[in-house]
KOLMIDREN-637259 format. One record per residue: residue in one letter; x negated, y negated, z of N, C-alpha, C, O in turn. Coordinates in steps of 0.2 Angstrom, whole numbers. Layout:
<atoms>
a X Y Z X Y Z X Y Z X Y Z
...
</atoms>
This chain:
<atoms>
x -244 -82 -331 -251 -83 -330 -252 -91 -332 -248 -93 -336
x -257 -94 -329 -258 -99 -332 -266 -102 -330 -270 -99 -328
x -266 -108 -330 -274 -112 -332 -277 -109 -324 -273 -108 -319
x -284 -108 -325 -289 -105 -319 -293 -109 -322 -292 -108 -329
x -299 -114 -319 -304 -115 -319 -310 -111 -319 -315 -112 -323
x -310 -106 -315 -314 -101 -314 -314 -95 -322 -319 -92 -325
x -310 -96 -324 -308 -92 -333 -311 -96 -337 -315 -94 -341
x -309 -103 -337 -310 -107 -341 -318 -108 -341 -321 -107 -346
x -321 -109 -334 -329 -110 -335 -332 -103 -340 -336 -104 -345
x -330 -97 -339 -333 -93 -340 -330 -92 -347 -334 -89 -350
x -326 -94 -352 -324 -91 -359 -328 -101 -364 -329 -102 -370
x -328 -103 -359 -331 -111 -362 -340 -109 -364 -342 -109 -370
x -344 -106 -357 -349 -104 -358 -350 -100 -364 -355 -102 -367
x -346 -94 -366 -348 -88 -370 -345 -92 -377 -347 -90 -382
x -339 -99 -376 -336 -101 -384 -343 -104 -387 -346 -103 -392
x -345 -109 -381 -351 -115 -384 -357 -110 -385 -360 -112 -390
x -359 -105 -382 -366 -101 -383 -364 -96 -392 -368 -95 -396
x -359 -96 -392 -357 -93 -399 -356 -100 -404 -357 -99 -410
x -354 -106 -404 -355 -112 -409 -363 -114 -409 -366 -117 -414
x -367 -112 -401 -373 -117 -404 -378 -111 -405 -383 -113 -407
x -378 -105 -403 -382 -99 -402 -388 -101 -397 -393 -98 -398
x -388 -105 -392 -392 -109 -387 -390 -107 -380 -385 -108 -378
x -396 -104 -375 -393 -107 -368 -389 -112 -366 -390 -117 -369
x -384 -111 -363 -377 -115 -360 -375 -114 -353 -374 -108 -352
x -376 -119 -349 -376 -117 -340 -371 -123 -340 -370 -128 -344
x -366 -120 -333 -365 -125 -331 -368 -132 -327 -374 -131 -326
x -367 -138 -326 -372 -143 -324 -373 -143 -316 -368 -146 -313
x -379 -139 -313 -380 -138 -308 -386 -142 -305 -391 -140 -307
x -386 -147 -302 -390 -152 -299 -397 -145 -298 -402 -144 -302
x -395 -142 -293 -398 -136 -290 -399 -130 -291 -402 -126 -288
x -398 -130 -297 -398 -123 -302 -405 -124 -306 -405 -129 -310
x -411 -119 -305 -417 -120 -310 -415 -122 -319 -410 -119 -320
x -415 -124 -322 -417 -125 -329 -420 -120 -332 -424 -116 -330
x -416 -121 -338 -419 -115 -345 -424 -121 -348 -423 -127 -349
x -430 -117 -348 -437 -118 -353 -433 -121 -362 -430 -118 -366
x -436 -127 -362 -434 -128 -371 -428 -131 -371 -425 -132 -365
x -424 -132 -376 -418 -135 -378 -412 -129 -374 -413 -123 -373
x -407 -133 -372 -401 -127 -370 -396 -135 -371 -397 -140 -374
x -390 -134 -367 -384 -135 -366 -379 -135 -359 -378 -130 -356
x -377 -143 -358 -374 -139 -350 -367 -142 -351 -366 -147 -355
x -363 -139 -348 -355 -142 -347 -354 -144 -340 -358 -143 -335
x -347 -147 -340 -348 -151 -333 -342 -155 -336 -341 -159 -340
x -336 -150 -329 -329 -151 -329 -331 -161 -324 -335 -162 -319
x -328 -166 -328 -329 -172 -324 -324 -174 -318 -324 -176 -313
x -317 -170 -323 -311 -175 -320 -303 -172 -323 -302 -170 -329
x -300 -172 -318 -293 -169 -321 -288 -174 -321 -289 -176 -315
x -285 -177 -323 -278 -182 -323 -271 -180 -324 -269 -178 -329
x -268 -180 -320 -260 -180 -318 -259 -184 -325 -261 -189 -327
x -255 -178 -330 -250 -181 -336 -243 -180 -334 -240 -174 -334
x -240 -185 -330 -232 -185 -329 -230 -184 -321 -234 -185 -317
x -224 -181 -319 -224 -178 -313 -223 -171 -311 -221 -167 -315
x -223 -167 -307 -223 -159 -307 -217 -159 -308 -213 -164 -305
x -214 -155 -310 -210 -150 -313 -207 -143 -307 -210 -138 -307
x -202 -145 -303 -202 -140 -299 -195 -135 -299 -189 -137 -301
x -195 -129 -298 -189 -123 -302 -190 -118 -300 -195 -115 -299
x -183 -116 -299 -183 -109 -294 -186 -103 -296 -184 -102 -302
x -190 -100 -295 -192 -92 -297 -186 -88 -295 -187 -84 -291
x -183 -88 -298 -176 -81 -299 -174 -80 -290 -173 -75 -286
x -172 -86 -288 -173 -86 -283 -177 -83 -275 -176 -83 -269
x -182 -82 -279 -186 -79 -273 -191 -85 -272 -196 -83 -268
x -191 -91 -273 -197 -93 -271 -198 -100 -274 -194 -101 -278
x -202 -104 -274 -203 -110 -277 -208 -112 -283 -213 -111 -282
x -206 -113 -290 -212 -113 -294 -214 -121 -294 -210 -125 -293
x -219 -122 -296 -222 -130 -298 -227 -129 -304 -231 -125 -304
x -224 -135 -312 -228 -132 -314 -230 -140 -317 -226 -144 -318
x -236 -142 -317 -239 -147 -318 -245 -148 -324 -250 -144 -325
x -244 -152 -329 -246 -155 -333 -253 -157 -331 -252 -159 -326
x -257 -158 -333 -265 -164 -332 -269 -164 -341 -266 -163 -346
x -273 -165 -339 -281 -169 -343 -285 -167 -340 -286 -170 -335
x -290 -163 -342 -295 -160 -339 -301 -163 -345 -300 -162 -351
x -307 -167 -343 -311 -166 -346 -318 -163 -345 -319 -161 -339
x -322 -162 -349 -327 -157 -351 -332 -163 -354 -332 -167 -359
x -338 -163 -348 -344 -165 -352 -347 -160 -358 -346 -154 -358
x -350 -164 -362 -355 -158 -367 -362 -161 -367 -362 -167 -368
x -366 -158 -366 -374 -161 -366 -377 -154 -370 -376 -148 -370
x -380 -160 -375 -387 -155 -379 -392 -159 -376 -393 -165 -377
x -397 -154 -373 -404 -159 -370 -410 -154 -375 -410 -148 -378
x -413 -159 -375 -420 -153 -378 -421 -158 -386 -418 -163 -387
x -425 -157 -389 -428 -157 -396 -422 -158 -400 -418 -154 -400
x -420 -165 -407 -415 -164 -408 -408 -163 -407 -403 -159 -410
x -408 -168 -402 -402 -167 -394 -397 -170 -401 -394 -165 -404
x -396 -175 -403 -391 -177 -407 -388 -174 -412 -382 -175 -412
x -393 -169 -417 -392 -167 -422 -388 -161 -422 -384 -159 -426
x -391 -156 -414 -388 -150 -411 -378 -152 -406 -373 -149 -404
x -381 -158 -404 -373 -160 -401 -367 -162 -407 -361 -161 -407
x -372 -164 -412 -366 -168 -417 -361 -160 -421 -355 -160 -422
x -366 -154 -421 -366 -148 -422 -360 -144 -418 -355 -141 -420
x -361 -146 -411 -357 -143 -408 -350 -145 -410 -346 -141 -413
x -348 -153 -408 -347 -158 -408 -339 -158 -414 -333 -160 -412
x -341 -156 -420 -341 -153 -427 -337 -147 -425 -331 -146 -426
x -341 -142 -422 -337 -138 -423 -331 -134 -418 -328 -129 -416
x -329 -143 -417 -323 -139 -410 -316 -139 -415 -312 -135 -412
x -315 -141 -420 -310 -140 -424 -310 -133 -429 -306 -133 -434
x -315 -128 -427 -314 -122 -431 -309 -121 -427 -307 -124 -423
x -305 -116 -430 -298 -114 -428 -299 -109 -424 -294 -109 -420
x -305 -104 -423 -306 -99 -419 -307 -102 -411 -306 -99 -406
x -311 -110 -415 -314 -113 -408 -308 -114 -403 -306 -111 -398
x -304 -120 -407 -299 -120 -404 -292 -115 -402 -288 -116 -397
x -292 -109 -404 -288 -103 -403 -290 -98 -396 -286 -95 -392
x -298 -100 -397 -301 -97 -391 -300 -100 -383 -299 -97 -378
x -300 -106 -383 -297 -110 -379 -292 -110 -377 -291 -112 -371
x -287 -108 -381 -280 -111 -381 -279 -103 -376 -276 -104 -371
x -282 -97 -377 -283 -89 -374 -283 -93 -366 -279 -91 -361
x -287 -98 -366 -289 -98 -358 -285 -104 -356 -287 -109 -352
x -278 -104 -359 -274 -110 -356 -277 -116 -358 -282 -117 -354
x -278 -119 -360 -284 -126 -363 -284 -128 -369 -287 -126 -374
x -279 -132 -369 -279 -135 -378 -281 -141 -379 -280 -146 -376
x -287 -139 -386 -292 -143 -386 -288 -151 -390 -286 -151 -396
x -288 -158 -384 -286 -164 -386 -290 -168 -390 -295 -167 -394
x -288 -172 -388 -296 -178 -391 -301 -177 -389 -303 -174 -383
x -307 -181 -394 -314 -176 -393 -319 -186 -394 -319 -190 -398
x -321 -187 -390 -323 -195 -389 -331 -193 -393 -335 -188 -393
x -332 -200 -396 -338 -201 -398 -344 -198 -397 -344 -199 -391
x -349 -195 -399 -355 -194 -399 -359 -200 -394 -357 -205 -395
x -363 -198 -390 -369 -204 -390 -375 -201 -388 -375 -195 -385
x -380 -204 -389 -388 -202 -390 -390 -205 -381 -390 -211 -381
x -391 -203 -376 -393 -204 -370 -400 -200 -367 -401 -196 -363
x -404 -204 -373 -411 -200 -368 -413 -202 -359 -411 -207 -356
x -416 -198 -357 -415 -200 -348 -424 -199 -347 -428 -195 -351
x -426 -202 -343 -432 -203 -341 -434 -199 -335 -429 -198 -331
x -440 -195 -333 -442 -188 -333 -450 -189 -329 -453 -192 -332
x -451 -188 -326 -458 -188 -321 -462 -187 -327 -467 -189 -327
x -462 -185 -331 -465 -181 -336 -464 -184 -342 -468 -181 -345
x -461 -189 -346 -457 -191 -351 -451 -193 -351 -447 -193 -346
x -450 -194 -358 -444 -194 -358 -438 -188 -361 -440 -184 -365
x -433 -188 -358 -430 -182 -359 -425 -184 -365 -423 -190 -366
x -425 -178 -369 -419 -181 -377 -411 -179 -376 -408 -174 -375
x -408 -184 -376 -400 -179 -372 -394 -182 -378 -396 -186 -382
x -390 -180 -380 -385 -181 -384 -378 -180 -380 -379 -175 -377
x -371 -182 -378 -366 -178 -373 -360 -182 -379 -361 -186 -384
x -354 -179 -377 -348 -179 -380 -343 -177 -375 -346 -176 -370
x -338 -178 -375 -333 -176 -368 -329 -173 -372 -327 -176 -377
x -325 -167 -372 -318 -164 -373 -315 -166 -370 -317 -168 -364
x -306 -169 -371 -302 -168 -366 -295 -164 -368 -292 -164 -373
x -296 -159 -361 -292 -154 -364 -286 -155 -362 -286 -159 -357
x -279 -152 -363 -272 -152 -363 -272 -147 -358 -274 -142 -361
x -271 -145 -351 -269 -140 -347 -262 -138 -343 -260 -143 -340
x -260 -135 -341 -251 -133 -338 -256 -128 -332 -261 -124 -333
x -252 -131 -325 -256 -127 -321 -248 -123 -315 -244 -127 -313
x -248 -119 -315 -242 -117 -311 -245 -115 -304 -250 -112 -303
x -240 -117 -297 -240 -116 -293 -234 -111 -291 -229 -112 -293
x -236 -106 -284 -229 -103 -284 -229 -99 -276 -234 -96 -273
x -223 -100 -274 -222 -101 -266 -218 -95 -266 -212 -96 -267
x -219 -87 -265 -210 -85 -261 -208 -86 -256 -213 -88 -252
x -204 -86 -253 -201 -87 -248 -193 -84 -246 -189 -85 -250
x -193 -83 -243 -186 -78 -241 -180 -85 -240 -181 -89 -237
x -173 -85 -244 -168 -91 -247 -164 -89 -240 -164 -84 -236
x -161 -96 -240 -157 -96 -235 -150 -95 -238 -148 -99 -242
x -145 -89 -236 -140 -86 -241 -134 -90 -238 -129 -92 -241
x -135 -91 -228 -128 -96 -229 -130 -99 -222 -133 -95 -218
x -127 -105 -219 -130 -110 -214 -121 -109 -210 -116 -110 -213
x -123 -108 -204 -116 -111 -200 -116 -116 -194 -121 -116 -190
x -112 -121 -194 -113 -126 -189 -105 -126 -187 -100 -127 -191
x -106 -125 -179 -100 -128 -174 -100 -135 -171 -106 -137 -170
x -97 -138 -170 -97 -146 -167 -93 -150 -165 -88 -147 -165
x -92 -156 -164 -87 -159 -168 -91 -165 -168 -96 -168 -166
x -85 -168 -173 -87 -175 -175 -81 -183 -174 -77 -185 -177
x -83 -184 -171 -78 -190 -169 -71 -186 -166 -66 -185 -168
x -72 -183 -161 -66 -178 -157 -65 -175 -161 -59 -174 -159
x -66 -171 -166 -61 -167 -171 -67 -161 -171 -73 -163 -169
x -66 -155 -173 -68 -150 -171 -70 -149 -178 -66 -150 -182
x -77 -146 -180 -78 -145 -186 -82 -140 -185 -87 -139 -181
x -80 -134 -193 -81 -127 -192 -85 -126 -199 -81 -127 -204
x -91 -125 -200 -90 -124 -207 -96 -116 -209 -100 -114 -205
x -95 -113 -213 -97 -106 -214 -101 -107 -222 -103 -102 -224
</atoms>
C-alpha cells in the first residue's frame, strides 16, 4: 500500500478537526462556506525528491516507486485567525499528530512560518492566518504484465548464419 490523495484529504480533515475542534473543508472556490470562523486545506504542489525507483514485482510486472514533497496549505479564517492558526500550527509536532499522518503515508517535514494575511471582502475585511506543511510521501506505481521467458532469432549476419535460442 502506499500514498493516496483521496486518504490523505480525508484523515487530514478528521486530524486538523480534532487539533482545532473547528469546521475544516477542503479549499473549494465553489463550495458554499461555513458561517463563523472554520479552517480550509489546500494540497498546493507536489515535488519530484530524486528519480523513480524502478524494480521487478516477483516478476510479474513492473513496480515504480517515487519519492515527492507534497505541500498542504493551512488557513485559519474567521475571528482570531492568528491566534487559532498559531494553535494548529503548534500542535503538528504532537506525536499523535504526527503518527496519524505518518498512518496515511505522509510524514510530516518542515512546517514554514506563520503569516497574518487578512483579504479584503464585499463586506469587510476578512481575518485569515495560513502556514504550509510540507510533507515527505513514497508513491508506488505498478504494471503486470505477462515476462517474456525466451526470444528466438534466425538470420544471418555478414554471410554467417546466426541461431540464437
Amino acid at each position: 500500500m502506499s500514498f493516496s490523495i483521496a486518504d490523505f484529504e480525508k484523515k487530514a480533515i478528521v486530524i486538523f478537526n480534532t487539533i482545532t475542534s473547528e469546521t475544516v473543508i477542503f479549499a473549494n472556490q465553489n463550495a458554499p462556506r461555513p458561517s463563523g470562523s472554520y479552517f480550509t486545506l489546500q494540497i498546493l504542489r507536489t515535488t519530484q525528491r530524486g528519480e523513480p525507483q524502478e524494480t521487478q514485482n516477483d516478476g510479474l510486472g513492473q513496480k515504480v516507486v517515487q519519492w515527492d514533497e507534497m505541500t498542504l496549505q493551512v488557513k485559519a479564517i474567521g475571528e482570531d485567525s492568528f491566534l487559532r492558526a498559531y494553535t494548529a500550527r503548534t500542535a503538528m509536532g504532537l506525536r499523535w499528530v504526527v503518527d496519524a499522518f505518518a498512518a496515511a503515508f505522509a510524514g510530516v517535514g518542515q512546517i514554514t512560518p506563520l503569516q497574518n494575511v487578512p483579504t479584503v471582502r464585499s463586506n469587510g475585511w476578512d481575518d485569515q492566518s495560513v502556514f504550509d506543511v510540507i510533507f515527505n510521501i513514497v508513491t508506488e506505481t505498478s504494471e503486470s504484465s505477462q515476462n517474456i521467458i525466451s526470444i528466438e532469432l534466425e538470420g544471418t549476419i555478414d554471410g554467417r548464419e546466426l541461431i540464437l535460442d
